[in-house]
C-alpha positions as CSV (number, residue, x, y, z in Angstrom):
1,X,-18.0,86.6,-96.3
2,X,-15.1,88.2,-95.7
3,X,-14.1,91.5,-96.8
4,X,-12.1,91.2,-100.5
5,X,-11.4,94.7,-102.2
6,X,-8.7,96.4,-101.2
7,X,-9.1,100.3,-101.7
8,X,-6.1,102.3,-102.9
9,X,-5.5,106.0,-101.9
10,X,-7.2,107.2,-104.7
11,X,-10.0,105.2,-104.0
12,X,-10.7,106.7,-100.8
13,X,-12.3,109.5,-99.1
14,X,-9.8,112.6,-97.8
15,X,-10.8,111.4,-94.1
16,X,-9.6,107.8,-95.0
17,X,-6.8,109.1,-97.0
18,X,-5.6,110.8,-94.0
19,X,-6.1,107.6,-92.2
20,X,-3.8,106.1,-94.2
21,X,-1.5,108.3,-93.7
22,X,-1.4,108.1,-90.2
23,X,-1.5,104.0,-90.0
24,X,1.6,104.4,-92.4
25,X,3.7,107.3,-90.0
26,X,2.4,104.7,-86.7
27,X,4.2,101.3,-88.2
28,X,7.0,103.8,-89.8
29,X,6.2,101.7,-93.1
30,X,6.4,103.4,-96.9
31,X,3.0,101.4,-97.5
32,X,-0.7,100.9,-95.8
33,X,-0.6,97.2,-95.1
34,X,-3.4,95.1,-96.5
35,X,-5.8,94.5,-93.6
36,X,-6.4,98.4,-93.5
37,X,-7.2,98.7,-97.2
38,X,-9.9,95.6,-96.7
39,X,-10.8,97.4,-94.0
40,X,-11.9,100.6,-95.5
41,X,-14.9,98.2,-97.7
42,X,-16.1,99.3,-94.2
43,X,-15.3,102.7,-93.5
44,X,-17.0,103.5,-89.8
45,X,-15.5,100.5,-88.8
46,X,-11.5,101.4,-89.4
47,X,-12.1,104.7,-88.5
48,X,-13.7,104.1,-85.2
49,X,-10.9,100.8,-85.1
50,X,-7.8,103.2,-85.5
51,X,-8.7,106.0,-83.5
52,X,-8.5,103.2,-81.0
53,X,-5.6,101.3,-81.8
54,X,-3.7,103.7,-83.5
55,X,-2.1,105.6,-79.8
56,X,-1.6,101.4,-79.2
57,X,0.6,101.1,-82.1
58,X,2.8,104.4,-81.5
59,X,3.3,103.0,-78.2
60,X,6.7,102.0,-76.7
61,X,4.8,98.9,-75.5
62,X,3.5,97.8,-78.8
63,X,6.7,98.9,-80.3
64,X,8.7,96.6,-78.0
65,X,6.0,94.0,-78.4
66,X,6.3,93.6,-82.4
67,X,10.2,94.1,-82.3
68,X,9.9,91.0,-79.9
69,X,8.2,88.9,-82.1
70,X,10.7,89.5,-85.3
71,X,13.2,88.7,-83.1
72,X,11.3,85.6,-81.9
73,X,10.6,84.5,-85.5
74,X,13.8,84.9,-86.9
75,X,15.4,83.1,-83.7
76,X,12.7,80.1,-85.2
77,X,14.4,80.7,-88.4
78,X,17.5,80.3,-87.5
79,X,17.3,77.2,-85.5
80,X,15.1,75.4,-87.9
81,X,17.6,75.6,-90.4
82,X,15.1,76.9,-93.0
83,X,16.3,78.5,-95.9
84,X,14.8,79.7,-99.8
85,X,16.6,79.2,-102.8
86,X,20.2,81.0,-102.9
87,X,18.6,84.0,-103.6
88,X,21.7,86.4,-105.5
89,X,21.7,83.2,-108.3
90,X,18.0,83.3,-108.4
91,X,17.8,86.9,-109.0
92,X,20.7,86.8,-111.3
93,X,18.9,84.5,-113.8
94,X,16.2,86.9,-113.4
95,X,18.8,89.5,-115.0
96,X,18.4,91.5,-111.4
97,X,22.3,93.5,-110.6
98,X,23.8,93.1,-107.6
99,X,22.3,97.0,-106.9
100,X,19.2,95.6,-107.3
101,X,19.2,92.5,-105.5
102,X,20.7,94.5,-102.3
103,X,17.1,96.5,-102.9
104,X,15.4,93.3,-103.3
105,X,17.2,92.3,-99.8
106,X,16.1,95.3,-98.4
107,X,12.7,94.8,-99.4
108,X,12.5,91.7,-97.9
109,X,13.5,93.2,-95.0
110,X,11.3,95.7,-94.6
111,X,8.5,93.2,-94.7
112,X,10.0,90.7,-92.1
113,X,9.5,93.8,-90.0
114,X,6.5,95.0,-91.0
115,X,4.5,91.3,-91.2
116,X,5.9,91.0,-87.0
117,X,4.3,94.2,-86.5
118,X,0.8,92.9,-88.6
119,X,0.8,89.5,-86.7
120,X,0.6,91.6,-83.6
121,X,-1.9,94.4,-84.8
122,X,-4.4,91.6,-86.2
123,X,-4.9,90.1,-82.6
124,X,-5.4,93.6,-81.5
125,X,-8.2,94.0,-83.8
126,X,-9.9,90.6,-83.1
127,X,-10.0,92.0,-79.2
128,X,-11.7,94.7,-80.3
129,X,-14.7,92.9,-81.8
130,X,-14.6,90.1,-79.1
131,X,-15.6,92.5,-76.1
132,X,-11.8,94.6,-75.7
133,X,-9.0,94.3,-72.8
134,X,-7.6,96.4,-70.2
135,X,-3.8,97.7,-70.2
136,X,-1.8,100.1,-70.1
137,X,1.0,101.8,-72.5
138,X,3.0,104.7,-72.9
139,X,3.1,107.5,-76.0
140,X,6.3,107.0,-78.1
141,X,7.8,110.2,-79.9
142,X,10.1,108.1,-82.0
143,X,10.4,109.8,-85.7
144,X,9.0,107.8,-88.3
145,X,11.7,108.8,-91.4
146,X,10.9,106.2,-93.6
147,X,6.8,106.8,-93.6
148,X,7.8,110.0,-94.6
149,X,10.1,109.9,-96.7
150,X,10.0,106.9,-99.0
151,X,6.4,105.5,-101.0
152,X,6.8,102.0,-101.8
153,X,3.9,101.0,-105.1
154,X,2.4,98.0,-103.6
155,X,0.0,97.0,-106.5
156,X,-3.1,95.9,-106.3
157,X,-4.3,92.4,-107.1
158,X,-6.9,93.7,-109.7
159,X,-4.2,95.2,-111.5
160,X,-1.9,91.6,-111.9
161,X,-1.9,90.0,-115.8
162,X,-2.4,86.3,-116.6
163,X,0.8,84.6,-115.6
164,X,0.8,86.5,-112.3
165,X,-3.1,85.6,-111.0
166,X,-2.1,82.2,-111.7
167,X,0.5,82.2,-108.6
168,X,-2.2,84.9,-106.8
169,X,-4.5,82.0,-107.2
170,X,-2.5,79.2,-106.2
171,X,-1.5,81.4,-103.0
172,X,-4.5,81.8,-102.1
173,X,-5.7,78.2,-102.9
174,X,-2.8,76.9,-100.9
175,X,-2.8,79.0,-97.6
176,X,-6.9,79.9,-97.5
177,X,-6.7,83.4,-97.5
178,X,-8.9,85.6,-99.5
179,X,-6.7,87.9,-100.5
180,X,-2.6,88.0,-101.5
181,X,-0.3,90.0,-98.8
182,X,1.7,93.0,-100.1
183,X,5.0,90.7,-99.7
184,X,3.8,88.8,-102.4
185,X,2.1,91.6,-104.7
186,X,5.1,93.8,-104.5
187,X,7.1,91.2,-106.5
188,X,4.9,91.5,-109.5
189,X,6.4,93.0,-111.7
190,X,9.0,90.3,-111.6
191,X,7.1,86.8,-112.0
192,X,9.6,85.1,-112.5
193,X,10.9,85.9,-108.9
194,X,7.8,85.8,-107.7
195,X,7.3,82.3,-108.8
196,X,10.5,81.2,-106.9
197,X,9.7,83.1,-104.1
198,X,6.2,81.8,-103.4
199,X,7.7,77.9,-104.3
200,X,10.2,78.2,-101.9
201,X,7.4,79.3,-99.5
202,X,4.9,76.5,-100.6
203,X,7.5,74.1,-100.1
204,X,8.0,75.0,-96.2
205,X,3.7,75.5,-95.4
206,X,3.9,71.7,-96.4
207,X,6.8,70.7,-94.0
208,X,5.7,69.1,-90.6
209,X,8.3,71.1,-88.5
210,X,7.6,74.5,-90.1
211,X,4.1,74.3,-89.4
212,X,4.9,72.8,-85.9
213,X,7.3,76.3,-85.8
214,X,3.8,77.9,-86.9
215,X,1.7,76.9,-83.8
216,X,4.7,78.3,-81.6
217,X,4.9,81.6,-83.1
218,X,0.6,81.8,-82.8
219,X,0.9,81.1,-78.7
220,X,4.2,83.6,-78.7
221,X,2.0,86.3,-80.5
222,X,-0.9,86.1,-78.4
223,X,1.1,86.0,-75.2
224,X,2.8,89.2,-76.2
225,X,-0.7,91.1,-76.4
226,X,-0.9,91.1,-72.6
227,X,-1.1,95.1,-71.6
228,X,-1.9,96.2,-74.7
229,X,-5.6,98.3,-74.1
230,X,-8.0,97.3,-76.5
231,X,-11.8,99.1,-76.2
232,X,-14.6,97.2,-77.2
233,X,-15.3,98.0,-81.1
234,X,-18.5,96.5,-80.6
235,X,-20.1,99.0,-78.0
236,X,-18.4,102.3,-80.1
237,X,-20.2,100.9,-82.8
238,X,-23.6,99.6,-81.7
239,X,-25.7,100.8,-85.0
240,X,-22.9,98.4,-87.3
241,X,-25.3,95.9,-89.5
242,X,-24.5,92.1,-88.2
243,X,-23.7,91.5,-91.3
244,X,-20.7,93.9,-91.7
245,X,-19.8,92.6,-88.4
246,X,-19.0,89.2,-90.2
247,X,-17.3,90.0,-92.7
248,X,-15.1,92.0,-90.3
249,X,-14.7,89.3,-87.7
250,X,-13.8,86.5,-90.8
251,X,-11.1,88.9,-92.4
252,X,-9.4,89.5,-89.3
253,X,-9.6,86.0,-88.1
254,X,-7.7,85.3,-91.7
255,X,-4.8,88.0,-91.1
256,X,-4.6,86.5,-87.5
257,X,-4.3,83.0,-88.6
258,X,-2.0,83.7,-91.3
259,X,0.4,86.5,-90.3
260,X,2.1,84.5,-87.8
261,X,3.4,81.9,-90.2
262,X,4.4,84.7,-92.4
263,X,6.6,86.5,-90.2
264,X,8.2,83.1,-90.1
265,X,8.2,82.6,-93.8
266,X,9.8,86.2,-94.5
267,X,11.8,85.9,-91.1
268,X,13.4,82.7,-93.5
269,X,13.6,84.9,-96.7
270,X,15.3,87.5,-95.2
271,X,18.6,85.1,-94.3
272,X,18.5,83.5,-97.3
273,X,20.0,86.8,-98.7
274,X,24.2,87.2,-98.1
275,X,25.6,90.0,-96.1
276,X,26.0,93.6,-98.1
277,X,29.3,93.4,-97.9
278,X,29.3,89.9,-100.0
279,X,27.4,91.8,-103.0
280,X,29.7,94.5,-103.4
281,X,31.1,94.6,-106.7
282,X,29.6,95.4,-110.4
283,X,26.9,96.5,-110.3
């Protein structure tokens, strides 16, 4: 069975904590993506994990790597002619400003970035528990300003009331994942948007060309892993029960099924927002 709870900060002890901290300066995000906090259900395994990958990720290879593959899923985008709902009317109803839906814009953003960089890490991880690969990369010294600067309350899915769990469930019913990604859980404290949002994306997992797209991006992603040094997780962690091997190997099997199509679905959300400049005005 794969692994379900995602552990806060709080939840967590100092050595994980400063884990978290470092997974969050190494993708430059103002959150611990999900996949880590499923992760720590099994502490000696993301320790050991990170200590391995985590020099990967702060890499100029990895970094040109995961650029490369936003790039590559919003060029998808783009020429499939996918878009959500206009979003500024949708938000609007939702009695969002036009300060706020620039935020909103920016959020969405932020995870078209961050799910690339995910899709990546999650094939990274499955090398590590299928036996590793050889490569090569390069330390990166690039500051990491918004990791440091900014917190982003991602909330958990325990925490969502009735009208919320309904879409967590349906989300999960509809895409076979056993748990909600943060680019859905962030919008819950709007509903309403978060019903639109996750319609607009239901609509599109349906489509026979987006999930044509879909197969693309999961050859493009695992194409782009070439040189990236992966140890085998297996040998650093021989004393691991077989069981907690499982429910590693069927989580990140999920996040690598999954995240490609994502990076796709937020590569699509994040044009369906105007330009800045087409917002300014009352705010």
């Amino acid at each position: 069975m794969a692994l379900t709870r995602a552990y806060e900060e709080h939840e967590v002890t100092p050595e994980l904590r400063r884990t978290y901290c470092s997974i969050r300066t190494a993708f430059d995000l103002p959150f611990v993506p999900t996949l880590f906090k499923l992760s720590a259900g099994i502490p000696e395994y993301l320790l050991k994990m990170w200590d391995d990958l985590g020099p990967v990720v702060c890499s100029k290879e990895f970094q040109t790597a995961a650029q490369a593959f936003q790039e590559i899923a919003h060029s998808t985008a783009v020429s499939g002619g996918w878009t959500f709902s206009d979003q500024p009317k949708v938000l609007a109803a939702e009695k969002f400003s036009n300060a706020d839906i620039r935020v909103i814009g920016g959020i969405v953003s932020l995870f078209a970035r961050a799910t690339a960089q995910m899709a990546l890490f999650s094939r990274l991880m499955q090398r590590g528990y299928s036996g590793g690969q050889k490569g090569r990369v390069t330390s990166s010294k690039q500051n990491s300003a918004l990791s440091q600067m900014v917190r982003l309350d991602v909330p958990n899915e325990r925490d969502a009331g009735l009208r919320v769990w309904l879409i967590y469930t349906d989300i999960r019913k509809t895409t076979g994942s056993k748990s909600v990604l943060s680019l859905y859980r962030i919008l819950s404290f709007y509903p309403g948007y978060l019903a639109s949002a996750w319609l607009d994306s239901k609509k599109l997992l349906a489509e026979p060309s987006f999930l044509s797209a879909r197969e693309d991006l999961n050859r493009r992603v695992r194409a782009l892993l070439t040189g990236l040094p992966v140890k085998d997780h297996r040998a650093l962690l021989k004393d691991l029960d077989p069981a907690k091997w499982r429910e590693i190997e069927e989580t990140g099997d999920s996040f690598a099924r999954l995240l490609p199509q994502f990076a796709l679905l937020t590569a699509i959300w994040q044009r369906s927002f105007p330009s800045a400049s087409r917002l300014i005005g009352a705010a």
